[in-house]
C-alpha positions as CSV (number, residue, x, y, z in Angstrom):
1,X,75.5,278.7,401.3
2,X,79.1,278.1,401.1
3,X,79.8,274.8,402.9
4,X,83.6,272.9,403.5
5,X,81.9,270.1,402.7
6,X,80.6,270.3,399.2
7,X,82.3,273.4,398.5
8,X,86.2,273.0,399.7
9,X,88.0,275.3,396.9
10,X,85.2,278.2,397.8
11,X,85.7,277.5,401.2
12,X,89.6,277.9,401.2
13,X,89.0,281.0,398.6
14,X,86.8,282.7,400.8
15,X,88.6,281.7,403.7
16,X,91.8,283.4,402.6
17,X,90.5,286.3,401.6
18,X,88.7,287.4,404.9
19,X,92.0,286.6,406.8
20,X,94.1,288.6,404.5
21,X,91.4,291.6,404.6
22,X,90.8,291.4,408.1
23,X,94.3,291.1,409.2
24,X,95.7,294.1,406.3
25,X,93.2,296.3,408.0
26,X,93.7,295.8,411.7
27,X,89.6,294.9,411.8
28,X,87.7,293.3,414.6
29,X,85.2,291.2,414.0
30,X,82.4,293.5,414.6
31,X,83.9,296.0,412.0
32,X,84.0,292.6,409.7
33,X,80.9,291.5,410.4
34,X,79.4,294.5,410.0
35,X,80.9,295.4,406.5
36,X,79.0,291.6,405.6
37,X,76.2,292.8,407.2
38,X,76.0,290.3,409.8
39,X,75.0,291.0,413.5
40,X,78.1,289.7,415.9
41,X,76.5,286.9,417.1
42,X,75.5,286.2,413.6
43,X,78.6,286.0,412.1
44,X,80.4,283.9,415.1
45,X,78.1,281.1,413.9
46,X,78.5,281.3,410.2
47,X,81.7,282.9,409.6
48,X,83.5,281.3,412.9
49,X,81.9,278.4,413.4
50,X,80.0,276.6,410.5
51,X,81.4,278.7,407.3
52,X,77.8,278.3,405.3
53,X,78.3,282.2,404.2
54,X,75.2,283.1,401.9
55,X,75.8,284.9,398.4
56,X,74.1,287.7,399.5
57,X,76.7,288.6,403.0
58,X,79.5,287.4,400.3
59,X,78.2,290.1,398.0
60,X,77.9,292.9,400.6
61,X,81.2,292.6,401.4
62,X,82.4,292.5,397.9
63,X,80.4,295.9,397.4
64,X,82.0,297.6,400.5
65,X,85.1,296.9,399.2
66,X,84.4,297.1,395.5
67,X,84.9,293.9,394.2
68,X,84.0,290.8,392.2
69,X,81.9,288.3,394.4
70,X,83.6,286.0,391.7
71,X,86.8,287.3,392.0
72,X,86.5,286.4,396.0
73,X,84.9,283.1,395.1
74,X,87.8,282.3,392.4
75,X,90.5,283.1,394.9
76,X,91.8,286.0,391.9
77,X,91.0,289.0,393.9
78,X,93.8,291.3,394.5
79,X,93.7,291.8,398.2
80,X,96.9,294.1,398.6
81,X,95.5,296.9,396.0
82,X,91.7,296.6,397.4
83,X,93.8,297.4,401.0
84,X,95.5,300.1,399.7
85,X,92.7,301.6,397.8
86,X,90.6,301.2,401.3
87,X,93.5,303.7,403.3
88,X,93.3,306.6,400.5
89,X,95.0,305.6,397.1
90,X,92.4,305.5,394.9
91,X,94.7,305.7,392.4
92,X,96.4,302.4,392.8
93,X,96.2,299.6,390.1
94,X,95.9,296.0,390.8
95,X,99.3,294.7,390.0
96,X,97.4,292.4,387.1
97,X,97.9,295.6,385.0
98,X,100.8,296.8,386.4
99,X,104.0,295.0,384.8
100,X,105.0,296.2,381.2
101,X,102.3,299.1,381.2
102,X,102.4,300.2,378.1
103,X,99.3,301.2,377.2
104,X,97.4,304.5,377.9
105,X,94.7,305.2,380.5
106,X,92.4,306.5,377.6
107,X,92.4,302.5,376.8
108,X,90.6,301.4,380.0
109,X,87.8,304.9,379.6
110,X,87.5,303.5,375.5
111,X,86.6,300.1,376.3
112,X,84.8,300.4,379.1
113,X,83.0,303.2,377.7
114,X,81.4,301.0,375.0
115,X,80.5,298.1,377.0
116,X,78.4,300.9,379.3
117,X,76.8,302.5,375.6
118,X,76.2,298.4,375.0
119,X,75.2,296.7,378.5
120,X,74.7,300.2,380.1
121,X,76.3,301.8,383.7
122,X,75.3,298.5,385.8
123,X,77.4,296.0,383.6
124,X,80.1,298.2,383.1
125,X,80.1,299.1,386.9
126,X,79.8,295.5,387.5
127,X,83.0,294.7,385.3
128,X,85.2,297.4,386.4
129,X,84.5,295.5,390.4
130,X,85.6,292.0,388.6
131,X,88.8,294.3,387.2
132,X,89.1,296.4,390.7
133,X,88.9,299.7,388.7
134,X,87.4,302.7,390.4
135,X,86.1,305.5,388.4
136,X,88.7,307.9,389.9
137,X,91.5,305.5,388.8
138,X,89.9,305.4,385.2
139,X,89.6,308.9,384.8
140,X,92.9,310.0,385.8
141,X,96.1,310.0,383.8
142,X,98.5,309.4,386.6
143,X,99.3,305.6,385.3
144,X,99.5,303.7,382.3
145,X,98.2,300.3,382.3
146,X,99.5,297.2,380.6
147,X,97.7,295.2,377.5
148,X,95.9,292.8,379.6
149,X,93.1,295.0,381.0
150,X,92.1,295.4,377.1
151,X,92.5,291.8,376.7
152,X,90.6,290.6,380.0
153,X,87.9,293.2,378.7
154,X,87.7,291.9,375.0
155,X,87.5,288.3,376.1
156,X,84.7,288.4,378.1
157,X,83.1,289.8,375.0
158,X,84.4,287.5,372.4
159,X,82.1,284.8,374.7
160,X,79.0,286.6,373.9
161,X,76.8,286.1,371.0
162,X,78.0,288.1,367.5
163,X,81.5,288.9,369.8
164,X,83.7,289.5,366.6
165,X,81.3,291.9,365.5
166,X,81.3,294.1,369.0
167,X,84.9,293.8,369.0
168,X,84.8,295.3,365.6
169,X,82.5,297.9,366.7
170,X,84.5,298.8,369.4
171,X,87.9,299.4,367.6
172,X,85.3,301.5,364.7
173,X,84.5,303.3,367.6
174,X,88.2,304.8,367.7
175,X,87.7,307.6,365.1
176,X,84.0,308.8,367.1
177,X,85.6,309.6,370.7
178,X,88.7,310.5,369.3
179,X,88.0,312.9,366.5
180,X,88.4,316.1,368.0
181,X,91.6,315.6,369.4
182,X,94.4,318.0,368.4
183,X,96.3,315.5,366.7
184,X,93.3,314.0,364.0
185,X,93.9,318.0,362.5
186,X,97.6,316.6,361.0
187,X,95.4,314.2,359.1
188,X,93.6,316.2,357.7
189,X,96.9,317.3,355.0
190,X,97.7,313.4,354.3
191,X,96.3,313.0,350.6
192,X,97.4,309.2,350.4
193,X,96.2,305.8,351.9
194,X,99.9,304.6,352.7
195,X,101.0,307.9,354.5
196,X,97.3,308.1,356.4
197,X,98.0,304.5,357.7
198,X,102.0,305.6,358.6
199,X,100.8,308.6,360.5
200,X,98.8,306.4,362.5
201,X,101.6,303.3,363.1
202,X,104.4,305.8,363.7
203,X,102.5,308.7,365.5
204,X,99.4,308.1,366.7
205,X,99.1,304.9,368.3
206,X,102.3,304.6,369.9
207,X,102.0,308.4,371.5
208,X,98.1,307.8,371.8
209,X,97.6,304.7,372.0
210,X,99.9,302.4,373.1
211,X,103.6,300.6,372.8
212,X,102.9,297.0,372.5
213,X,103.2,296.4,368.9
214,X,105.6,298.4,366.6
215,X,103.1,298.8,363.2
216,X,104.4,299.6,360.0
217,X,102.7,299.5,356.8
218,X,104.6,296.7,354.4
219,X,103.1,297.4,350.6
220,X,100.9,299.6,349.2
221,X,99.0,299.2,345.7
222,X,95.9,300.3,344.1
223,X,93.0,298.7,345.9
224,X,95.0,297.8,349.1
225,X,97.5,298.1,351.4
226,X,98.8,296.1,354.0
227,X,100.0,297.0,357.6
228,X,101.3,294.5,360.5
229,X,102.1,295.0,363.5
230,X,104.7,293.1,365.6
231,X,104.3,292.5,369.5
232,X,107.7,293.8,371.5
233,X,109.9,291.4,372.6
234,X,110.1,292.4,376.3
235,X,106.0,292.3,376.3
236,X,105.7,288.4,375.5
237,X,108.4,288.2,377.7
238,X,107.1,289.8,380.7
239,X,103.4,288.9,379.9
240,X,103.5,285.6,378.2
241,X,102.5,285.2,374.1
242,X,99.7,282.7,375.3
243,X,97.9,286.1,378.0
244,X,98.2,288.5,375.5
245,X,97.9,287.1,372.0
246,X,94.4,286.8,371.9
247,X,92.1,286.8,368.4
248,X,89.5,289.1,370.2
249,X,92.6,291.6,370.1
250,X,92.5,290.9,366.5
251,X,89.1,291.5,365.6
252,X,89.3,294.8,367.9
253,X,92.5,296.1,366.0
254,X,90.4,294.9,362.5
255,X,87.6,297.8,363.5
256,X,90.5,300.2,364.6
257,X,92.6,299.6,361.4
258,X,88.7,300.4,359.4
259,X,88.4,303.9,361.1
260,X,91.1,305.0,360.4
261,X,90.3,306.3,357.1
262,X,87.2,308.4,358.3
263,X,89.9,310.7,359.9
264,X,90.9,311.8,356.5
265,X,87.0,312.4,355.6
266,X,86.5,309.0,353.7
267,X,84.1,306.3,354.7
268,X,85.2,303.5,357.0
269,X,87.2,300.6,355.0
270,X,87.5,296.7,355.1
271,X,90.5,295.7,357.4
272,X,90.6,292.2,356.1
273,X,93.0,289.9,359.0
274,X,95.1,288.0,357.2
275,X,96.9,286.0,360.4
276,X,97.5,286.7,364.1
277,X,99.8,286.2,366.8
278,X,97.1,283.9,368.3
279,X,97.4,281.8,365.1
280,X,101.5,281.3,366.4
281,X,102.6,284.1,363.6
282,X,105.1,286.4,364.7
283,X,103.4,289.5,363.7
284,X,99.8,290.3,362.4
285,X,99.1,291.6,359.8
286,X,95.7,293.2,357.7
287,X,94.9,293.7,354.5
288,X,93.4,297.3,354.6
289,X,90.8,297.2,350.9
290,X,89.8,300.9,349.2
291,X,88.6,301.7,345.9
292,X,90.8,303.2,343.1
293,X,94.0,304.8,343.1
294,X,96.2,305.3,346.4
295,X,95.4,308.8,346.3
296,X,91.8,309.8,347.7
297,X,89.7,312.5,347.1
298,X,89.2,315.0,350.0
299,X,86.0,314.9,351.6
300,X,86.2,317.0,354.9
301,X,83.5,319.4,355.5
């Protein structure tokens, strides 16, 4: 039970967020206590009169509308989008990911996709709720989104056990889903580590990817290169350096940067971080380790 006595944050939370949803969408009462699975005469007493809601009318709610019982109880949930999305568009993003969207819808189906191959479709259901993501928003290219959906979705896994390793996996997972697209043929002609790593910093990621960070590759030598990438100046602005400078980001780019090289045929490298904007650098930047000479040997079947 939610109570304004032991619980007066909750209360004022919950509170809220029924006012603003009832009132957005012109419902009665009925209609509200219905959607919280209440009888009438149910919900006068514990929604009018006492406020001791249980978890489980809290969560039928937050399933009618499709979203986090957490995000409700935290008093984070976007109330305006989950209106909109109730009167038809589907396709509208919570305004969390809306300012500076620089960043690709294929983002949001990538990592999503591998906590669902991870956690499986419940837990990944369950997180796009917390993010107010539908499935028709998801897989549709009608927006882009902005870096903080990857960053709210790599955090929560940085917090589970071996997290730096997932996030690895994930960003490794880059060259799997994406290499039948049209443009991994071009790679198939580059012959050297430094232009390989170029093709992806100047035309891949920022056409494919995303615009957040401008990447460049800085030195190449035999053994090693190194590649940074530096976050846009109008994205710390609008976002803030402390929201999107994350070392989860890191460690996710770190498996990116490694698959790179399996698009040209060879076997996954070592993307060694060096520093990170979450460290207070300016820039990242990763050393990216291969054997012998900066020319490979082809290997494509």
């Amino acid at each position: 039970m939610f109570s304004p006595n032991n619980e007066p944050e909750i209360h004022k939370n919950v509170k809220n967020f029924l006012a603003r949803l009832q009132f957005g969408l012109n419902l009665s009462d009925n209609e509200l206590a219905d959607y919280m699975g209440y009888r009438l005469v149910d919900f006068e007493q514990h929604v009018r009169k006492t406020f001791d809601i249980s978890i489980n009318h809290l969560a039928r709610l937050a399933e009618s509308f499709n979203v986090g019982v957490e995000n409700i109880i935290q008093g984070t949930a976007d109330v305006s989008q989950l209106i909109k999305r109730f009167q038809g568009d589907v396709y509208c993003l919570p305004e969390r990911y809306q300012i500076f969207s620089k960043s690709k819808m294929e983002v949001a189906r990538y990592t999503l996709g591998f906590i669902e191959d991870s956690f499986g479709v419940d837990t990944k259901q369950m997180v796009m709720r917390q993010l107010q993501l539908s499935d028709q928003l998801i897989f549709s290219d009608c927006h882009e989104i902005n870096l903080l959906l990857a960053v709210d979705i790599c955090e929560r896994i940085a917090k589970l056990p071996h997290g730096q390793e997932m996030l690895m996996q994930m960003g490794r997972n880059f060259h799997e889903r994406n290499k039948e697209q049209q443009w991994a043929n071009a790679v198939r002609e580059i012959e050297k580590y430094g232009e390989l790593y170029s093709f992806f910093s100047e035309v891949v990621v920022p056409n494919y990817v995303e615009k957040n960070f401008k990447w460049q590759v800085q030195k190449v030598e035999n053994g090693s290169l190194i590649i940074t990438g530096t976050p846009e100046v109008e994205l710390l602005e609008m976002l803030g350096k402390e929201n999107v400078c994350k070392k989860s980001m890191a460690h996710l780019r770190a498996g990116f940067l490694s698959s790179v090289a399996q698009f040209a045929g060879q076997d996954p490298l070592w993307a060694e971080l060096l520093y990170s904007t979450a460290d207070g650098y300016d820039c990242e930047a990763y050393r990216i380790h291969f054997s012998g000479d900066v020319k490979f040997r082809k290997n494509i079947m």
